[in-house]
C-alpha positions in Angstrom: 0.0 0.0 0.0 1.4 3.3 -0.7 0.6 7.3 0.6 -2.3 7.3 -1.9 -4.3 5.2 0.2 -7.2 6.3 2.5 -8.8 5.0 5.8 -11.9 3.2 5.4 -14.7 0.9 7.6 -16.9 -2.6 6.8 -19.9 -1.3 8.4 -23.4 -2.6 8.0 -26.9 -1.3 8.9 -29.8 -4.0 9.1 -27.2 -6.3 7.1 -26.9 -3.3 4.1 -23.1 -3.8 3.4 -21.4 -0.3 3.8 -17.8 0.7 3.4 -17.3 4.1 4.8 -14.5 5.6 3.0 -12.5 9.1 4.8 -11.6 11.3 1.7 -11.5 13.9 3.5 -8.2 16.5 2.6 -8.2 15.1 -1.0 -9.5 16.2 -4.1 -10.3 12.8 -5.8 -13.1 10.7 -5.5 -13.2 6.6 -5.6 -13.2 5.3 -9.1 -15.9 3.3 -10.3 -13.4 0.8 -11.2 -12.2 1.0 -7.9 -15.6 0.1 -6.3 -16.0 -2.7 -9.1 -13.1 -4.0 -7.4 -13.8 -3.8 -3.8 -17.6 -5.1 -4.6 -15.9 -8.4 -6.4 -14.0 -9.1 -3.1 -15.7 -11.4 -0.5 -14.2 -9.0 2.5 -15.0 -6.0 1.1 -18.1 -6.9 -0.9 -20.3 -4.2 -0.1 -24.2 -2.5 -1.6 -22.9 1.2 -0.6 -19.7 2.9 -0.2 -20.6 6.4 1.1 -17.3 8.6 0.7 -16.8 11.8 2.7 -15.2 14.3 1.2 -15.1 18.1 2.8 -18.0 20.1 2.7 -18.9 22.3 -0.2 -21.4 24.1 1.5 -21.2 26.4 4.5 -23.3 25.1 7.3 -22.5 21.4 6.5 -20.0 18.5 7.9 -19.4 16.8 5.1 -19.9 16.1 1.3 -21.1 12.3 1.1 -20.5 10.6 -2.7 -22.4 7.3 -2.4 -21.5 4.5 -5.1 -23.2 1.0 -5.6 -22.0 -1.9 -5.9 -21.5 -1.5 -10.0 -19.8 1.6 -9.9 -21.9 3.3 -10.8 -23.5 6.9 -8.3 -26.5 6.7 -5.4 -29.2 9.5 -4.9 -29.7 8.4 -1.0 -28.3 5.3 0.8 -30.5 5.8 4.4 -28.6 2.8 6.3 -25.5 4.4 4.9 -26.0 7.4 6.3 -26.8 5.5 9.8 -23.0 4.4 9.5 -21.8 7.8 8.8 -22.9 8.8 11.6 -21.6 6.5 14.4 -18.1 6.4 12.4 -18.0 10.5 12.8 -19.7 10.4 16.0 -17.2 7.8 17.2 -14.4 10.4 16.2 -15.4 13.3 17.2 -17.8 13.0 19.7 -20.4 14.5 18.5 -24.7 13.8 17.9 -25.8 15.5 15.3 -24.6 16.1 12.2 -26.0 17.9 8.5 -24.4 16.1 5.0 -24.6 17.6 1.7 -25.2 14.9 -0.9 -26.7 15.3 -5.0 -30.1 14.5 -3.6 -29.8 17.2 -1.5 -29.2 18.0 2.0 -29.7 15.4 5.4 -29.7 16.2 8.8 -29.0 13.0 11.3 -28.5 12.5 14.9 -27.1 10.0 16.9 -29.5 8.7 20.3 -28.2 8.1 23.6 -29.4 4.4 22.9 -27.3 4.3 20.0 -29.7 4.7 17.1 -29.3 6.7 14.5 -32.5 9.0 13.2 -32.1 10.1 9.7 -33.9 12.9 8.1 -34.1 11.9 4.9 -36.3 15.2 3.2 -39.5 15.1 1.6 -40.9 12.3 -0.7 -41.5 12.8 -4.4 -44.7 11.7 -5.8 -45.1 13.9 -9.5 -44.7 11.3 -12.4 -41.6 13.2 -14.0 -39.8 14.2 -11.0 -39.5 10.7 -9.7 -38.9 10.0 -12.9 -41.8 7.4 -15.0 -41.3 7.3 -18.4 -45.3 8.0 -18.9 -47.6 10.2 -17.4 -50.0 8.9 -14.0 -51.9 12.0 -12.7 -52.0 9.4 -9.8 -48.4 7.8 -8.7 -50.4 5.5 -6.0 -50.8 3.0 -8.3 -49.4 3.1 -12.2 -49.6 0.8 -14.8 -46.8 -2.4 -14.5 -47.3 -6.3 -13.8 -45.0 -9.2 -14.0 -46.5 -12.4 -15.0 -49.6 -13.5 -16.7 -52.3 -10.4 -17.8 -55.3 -12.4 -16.3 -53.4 -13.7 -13.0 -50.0 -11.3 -12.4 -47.6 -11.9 -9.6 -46.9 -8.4 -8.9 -48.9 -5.3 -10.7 -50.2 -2.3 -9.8 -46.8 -0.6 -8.0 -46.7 3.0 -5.9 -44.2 5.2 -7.3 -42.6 7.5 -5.4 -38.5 9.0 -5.1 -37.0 9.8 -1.5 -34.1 11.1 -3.8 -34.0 8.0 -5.8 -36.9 6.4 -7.8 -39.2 3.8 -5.9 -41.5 1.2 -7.1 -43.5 -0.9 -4.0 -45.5 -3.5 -4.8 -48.0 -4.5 -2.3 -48.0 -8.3 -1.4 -50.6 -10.3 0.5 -47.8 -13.0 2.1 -44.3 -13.3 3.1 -42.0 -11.1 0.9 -39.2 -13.9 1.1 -41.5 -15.8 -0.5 -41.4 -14.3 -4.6 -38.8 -15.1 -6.8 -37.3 -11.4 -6.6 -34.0 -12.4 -7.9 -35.7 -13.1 -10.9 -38.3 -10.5 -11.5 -36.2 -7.6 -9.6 -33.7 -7.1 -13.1 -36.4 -6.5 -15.5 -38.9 -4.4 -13.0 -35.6 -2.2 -12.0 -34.4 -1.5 -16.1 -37.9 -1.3 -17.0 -38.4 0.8 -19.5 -41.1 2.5 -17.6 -38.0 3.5 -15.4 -35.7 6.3 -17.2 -33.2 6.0 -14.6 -33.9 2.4 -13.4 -35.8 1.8 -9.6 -35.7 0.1 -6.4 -38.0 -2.3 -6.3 -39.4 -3.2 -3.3 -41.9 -6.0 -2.0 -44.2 -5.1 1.0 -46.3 -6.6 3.2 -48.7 -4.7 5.9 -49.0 -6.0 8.7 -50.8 -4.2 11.2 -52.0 -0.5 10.4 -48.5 0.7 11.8 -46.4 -2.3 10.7 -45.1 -3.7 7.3 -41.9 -6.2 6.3 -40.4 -5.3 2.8 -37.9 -7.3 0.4 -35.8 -4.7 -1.6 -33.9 -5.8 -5.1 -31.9 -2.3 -5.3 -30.7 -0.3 -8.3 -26.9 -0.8 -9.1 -26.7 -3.4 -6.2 -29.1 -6.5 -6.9 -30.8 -8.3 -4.0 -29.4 -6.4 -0.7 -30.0 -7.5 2.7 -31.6 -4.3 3.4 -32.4 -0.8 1.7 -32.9 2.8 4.0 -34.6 4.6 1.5 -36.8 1.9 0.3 -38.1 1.2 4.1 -38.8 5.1 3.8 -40.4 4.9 0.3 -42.8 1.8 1.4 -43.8 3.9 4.6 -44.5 6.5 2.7 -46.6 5.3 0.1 -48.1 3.2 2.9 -49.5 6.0 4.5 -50.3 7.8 1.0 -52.5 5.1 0.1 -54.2 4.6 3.1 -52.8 1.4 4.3 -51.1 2.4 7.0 -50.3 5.6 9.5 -47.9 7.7 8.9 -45.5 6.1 11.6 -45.1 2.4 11.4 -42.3 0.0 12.2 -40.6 -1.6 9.1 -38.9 -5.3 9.3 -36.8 -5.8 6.7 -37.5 -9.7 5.7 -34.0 -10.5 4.3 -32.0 -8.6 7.2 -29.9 -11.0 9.8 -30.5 -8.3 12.6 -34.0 -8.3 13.0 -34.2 -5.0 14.7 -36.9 -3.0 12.8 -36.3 0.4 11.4 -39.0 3.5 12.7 -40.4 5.3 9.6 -42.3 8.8 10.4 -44.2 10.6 7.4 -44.1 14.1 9.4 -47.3 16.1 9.1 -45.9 19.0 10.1 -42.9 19.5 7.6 -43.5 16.1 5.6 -40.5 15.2 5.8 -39.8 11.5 6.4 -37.3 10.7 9.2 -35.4 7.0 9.4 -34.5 5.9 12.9 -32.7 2.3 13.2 -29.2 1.0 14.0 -25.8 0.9 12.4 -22.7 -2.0 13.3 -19.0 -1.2 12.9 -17.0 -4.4 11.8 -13.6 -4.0 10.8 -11.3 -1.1 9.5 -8.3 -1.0 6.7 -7.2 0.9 4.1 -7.6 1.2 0.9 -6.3 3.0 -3.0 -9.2 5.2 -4.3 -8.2 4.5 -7.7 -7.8 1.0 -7.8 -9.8 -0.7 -5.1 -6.7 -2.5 -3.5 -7.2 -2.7 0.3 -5.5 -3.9 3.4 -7.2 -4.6 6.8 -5.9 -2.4 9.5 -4.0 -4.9 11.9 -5.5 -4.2 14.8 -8.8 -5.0 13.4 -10.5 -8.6 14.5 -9.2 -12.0 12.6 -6.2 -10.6 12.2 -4.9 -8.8 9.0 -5.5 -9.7 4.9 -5.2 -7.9 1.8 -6.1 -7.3 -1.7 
């Protein structure tokens, strides 16, 4: 490894596989090829790598670039954002915190019981600005099934963005139990979906409870997804099936700690609270992807 390389952390929230990456004092970013590399690597195989770089704005902590797994650029990561937080609160000792990102600007705060709440702005619901390829005067419910026209196995989705496009589809059983590895790649490049979607399976359960499945853009099948949680609250509530509060379990998470969702009247902003888990630190070439594991970190040290 050589002076070029940066510290970084293997975090996860819910099971979403984060590497938090400090490019902070440098003017580069991590390549694309770079994340290719560190996604094709069983240690480092991640959904998000959320970079901080210095702020650009005044008022703010930090500038967060957020890659998937393909290289290629995130709107919003939510569980990301949860990691953010502990690494910078774990460093500098502070709570709260406001991050500039291209979907715009998010205020967080860290809990005395360790949670994380993230505000993650207002949701989107106008047919072009989330973007659909066609016009719905209603984004509740537009126009897409998989499967057979008279018997579908998904149809009828809720569009919405929370700075990236959503599509939930409303399930009557177990999310875990659809074939989402299979329909997820054509529902996300769809062409209904000018800059693909999140698609996400949801189940309510109780009138302030749901469990969701989320095949995410540029990342495939994920163990769990912030901003979809928010998204199926969200159009929950905006369709009547729920409150605008409600607990969300994420079916394919191993930590089955739910995530709080709240729709706020008063602002409508939606605010994420849940938790975030450091796991080991190293360091890593921006450019390139090759990493080393920081010694002192647990099972010892490896490299790439």
């Amino acid at each position: 490894m050589t002076a070029a390389t940066v510290e970084f952390a293997k975090m996860n929230g819910l099971g979403n596989k984060i590497l938090v990456v400090d490019m902070r004092g440098r003017a580069d970013r991590v390549s694309p090829a770079a994340a290719v590399s560190l996604a094709g690597s069983p240690e480092t195989a991640f959904d998000q790598i959320m970079a901080i770089h210095d702020p650009k704005l005044s008022g703010t902590d930090a500038y967060i670039d957020i890659l998937n797994c393909d290289g290629t650029r995130a709107q919003a990561c939510g569980n990301g954002t949860r990691c953010v937080v502990q690494a910078l609160a774990a460093e500098t000792g502070r709570k709260t915190f406001t991050f500039q990102t291209i979907a715009g600007i998010l205020n967080a705060v860290e809990h005395e019981d360790g949670t994380i709440s993230v505000d993650m702005g207002e949701p989107v619901f106008e047919w072009n600005r989330i973007p659909l390829a066609e016009e719905f005067h209603d984004t509740s419910r537009i126009e897409l099934q998989i499967g057979p026209i008279d018997a579908p196995i998904l149809h009828s989705p809720s569009a919405v963005s929370m700075g990236n496009p959503h599509a939930i589809f409303w399930v009557d059983r177990d999310p875990m139990t659809f074939d989402l590895d299979r329909f997820g790649p054509l529902l996300e490049n769809h062409p209904m979906f000018p800059e693909k979607a999140n698609i996400t399976l949801a189940q309510v359960t109780a009138p302030d409870a749901m469990t969701t499945r989320t095949w995410e853009r540029g990342a495939g099948l994920t163990l769990a997804c912030g901003s979809a949680a928010c998204a199926a609250a969200v159009s929950g509530a905006h369709t009547g099936r729920t409150g605008r509060r409600v607990t969300v379990t994420v079916a394919s998470s191993p930590n089955r700690q739910a995530l709080t969702i709240e729709w706020r009247e008063r602002d409508n902003h939606v605010v994420m609270t849940g938790p975030a888990e450091w796991e080991w630190s190293g360091t890593l070439d921006p450019a390139t992807g090759a990493w080393q594991r920081s010694i002192s970190s647990e099972s010892g040290a490896s490299a790439s």
